[in-house]
C-alpha positions in Angstrom: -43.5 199.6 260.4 -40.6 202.0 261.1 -38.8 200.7 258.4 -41.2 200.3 256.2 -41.8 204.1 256.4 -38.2 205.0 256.0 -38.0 202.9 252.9 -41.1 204.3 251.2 -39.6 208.2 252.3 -35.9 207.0 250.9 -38.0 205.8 247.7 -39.8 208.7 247.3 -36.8 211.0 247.7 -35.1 209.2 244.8 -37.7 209.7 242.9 -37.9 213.4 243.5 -34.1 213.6 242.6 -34.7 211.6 239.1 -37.7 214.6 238.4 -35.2 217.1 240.0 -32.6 215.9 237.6 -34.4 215.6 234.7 -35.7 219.0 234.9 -32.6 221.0 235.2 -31.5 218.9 231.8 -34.1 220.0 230.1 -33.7 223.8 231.2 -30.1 223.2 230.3 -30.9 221.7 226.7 -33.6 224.8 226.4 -31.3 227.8 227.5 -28.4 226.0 224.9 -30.9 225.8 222.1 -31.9 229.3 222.6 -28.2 230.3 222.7 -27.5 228.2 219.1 -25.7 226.1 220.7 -25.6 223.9 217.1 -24.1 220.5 218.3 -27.2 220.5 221.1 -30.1 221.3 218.6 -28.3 218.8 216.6 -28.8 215.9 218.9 -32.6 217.4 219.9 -33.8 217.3 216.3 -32.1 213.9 215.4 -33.5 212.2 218.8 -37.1 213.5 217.6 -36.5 212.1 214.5 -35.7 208.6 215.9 -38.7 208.5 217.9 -40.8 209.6 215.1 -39.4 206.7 213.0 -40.6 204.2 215.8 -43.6 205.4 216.4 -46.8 204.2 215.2 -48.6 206.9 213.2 -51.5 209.0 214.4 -54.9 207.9 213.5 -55.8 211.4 211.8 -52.4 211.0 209.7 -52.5 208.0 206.7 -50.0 205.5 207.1 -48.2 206.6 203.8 -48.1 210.4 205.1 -46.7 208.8 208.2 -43.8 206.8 206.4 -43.0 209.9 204.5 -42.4 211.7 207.9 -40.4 208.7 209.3 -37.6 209.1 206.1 -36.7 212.4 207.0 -33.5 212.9 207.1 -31.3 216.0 208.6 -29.5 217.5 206.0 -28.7 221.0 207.6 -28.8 222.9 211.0 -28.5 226.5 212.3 -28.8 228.3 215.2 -32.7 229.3 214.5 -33.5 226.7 211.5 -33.3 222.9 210.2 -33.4 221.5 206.7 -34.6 218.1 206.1 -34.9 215.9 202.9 -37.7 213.1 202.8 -39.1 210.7 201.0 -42.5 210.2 199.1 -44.5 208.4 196.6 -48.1 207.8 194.7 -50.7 205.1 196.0 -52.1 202.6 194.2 -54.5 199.6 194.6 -55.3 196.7 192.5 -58.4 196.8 191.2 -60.2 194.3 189.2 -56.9 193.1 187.9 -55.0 196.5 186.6 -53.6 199.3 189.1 -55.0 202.1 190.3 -54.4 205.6 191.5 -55.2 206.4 194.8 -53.3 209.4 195.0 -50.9 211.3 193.3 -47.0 211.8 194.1 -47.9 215.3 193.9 -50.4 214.4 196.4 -48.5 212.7 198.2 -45.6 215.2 198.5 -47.8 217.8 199.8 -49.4 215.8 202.8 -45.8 215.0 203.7 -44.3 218.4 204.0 -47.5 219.9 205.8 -46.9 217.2 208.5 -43.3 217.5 208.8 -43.9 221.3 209.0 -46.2 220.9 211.5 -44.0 218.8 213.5 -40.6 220.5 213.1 -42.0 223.8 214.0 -44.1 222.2 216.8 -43.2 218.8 218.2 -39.1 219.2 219.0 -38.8 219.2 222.6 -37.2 222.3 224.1 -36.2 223.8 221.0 -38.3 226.4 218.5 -37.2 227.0 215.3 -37.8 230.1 212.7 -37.9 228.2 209.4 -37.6 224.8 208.3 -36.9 223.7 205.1 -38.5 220.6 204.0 -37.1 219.1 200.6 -39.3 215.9 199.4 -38.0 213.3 197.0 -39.3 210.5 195.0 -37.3 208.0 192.9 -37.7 207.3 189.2 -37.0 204.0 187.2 -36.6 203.5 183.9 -35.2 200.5 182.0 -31.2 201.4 182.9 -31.5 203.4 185.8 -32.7 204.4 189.2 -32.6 208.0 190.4 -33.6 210.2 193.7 -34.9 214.0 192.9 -36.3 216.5 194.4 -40.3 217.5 193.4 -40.7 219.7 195.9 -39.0 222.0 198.8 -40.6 224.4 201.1 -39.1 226.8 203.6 -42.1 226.4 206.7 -41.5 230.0 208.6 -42.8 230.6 212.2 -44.1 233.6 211.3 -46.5 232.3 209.0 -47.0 229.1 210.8 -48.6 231.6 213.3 -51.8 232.0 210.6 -52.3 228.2 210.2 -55.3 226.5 211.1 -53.8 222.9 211.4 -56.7 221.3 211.8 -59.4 222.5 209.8 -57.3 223.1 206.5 -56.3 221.1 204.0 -52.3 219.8 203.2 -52.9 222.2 200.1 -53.7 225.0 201.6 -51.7 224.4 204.7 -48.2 224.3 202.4 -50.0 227.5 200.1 -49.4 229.3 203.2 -46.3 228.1 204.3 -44.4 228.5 200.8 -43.9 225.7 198.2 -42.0 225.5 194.9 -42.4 222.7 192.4 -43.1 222.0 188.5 -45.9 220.1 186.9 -46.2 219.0 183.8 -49.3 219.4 181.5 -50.6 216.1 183.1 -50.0 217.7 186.6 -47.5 215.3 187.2 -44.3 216.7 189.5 -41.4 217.5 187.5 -37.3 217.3 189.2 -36.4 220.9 190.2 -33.1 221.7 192.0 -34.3 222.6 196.0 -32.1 225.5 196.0 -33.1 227.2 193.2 -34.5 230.8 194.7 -38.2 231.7 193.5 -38.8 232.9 190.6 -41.8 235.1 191.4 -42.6 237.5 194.2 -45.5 235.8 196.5 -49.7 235.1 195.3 -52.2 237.1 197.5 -54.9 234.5 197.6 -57.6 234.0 200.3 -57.6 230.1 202.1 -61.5 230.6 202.5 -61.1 230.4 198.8 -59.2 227.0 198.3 -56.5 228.6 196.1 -54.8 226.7 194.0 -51.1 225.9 194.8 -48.5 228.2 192.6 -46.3 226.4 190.4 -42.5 227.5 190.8 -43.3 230.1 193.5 -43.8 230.8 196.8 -47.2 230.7 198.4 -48.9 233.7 199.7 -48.1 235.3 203.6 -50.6 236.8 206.1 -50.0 239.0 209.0 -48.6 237.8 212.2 -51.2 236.6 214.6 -51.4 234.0 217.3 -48.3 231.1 217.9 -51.2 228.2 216.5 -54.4 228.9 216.0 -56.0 225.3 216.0 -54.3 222.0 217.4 -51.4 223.2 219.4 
């Protein structure tokens, strides 16, 4: 019995060690990554990422949204903000013999950056950000080629994060707020634009009870600081 004890208090004192240990690393990754320490929010964002990519996707989130998420790639990082490219594309489903439209690649592209917003700004362990820049992609074929551009970018800042309602709005109005540039053509198909292009306009005062309408080639709208995140956090 005596040694029985001594090997379940032995036990439990390792155990306390491993939680000891593990929480002064994550104090030490937090106090770097609020330093800039650049090579440790680095390794924080691309260790998200790699989970992300093997995880199975949420069942609010549809699975195409989700694979769109899991190609992000890191394409910059600074002490306070992270840019990302990532990948998306238009649904279809067969249907009675010919293809169909499920949803756009405009569509598409805008339920992809709200979620990597959303998860860049929220969901990076021990690390909080001020912007992120999210830059979608989709290829194009043609008969001798196959090329990757850019159909949309967005620069997601905390600050207007802050006047998000994650949960009750919409991708479109979710990214109006957060700032979006991108061309359509007079089908309202995405056109190629060059992600570092600056705006062209100053920002849309539009209401999100409203539903605005996403502003082609400009960025969305900003509110006045409120609360970190209103709904879902």
């Amino acid at each position: 019995m005596e040694w029985a004890i001594l090997a379940i208090g032995i036990f439990g004192a390792l155990i306390a060690y491993v939680v000891w240990q593990g929480s002064r690393a994550s104090l030490k990754y937090r106090e770097l990554a609020a330093a800039g320490d650049i090579p440790t929010i680095r390794e924080i964002i691309e260790e998200a990422m790699e989970g992300w990519r093997s995880a199975r996707p949420p069942k609010e989130v549809p699975p195409s949204v989700w694979h769109g998420v899991q190609t992000m790639e890191l394409m910059e990082v600074g002490p306070d903000y992270v840019r990302v490219g990532c990948n998306a594309q238009g649904q279809y489903k067969m249907v009675d013999g010919r293809w169909q439209e499920i949803t756009s690649l405009f569509q598409e592209a805008i339920a992809v950056t709200a979620k990597a917003a959303d998860m860049l700004l929220y969901e990076l362990p021990n690390l909080k950000l001020d912007r992120a820049q999210i830059d979608v992609y989709t290829t194009y074929r043609d008969a001798t080629r196959t090329r990757r551009q850019c159909i949309l970018t967005c620069t997601a800042r905390r600050d207007d994060a802050r006047q998000v309602d994650w949960d009750g709005w919409t991708p479109e109005q979710i990214v109006q707020r957060l700032g979006a540039r991108y061309r359509l053509d007079e089908n309202g198909q995405a056109l190629p634009i060059s992600p570092d292009e600056p705006a062209a306009a100053p920002p849309l005062q539009a209401s999100p009870e409203a539903n605005p309408p996403l502003a082609e080639d400009q960025p969305a709208a900003r509110r006045a600081a409120g609360s970190e995140k209103p709904a879902g956090q």
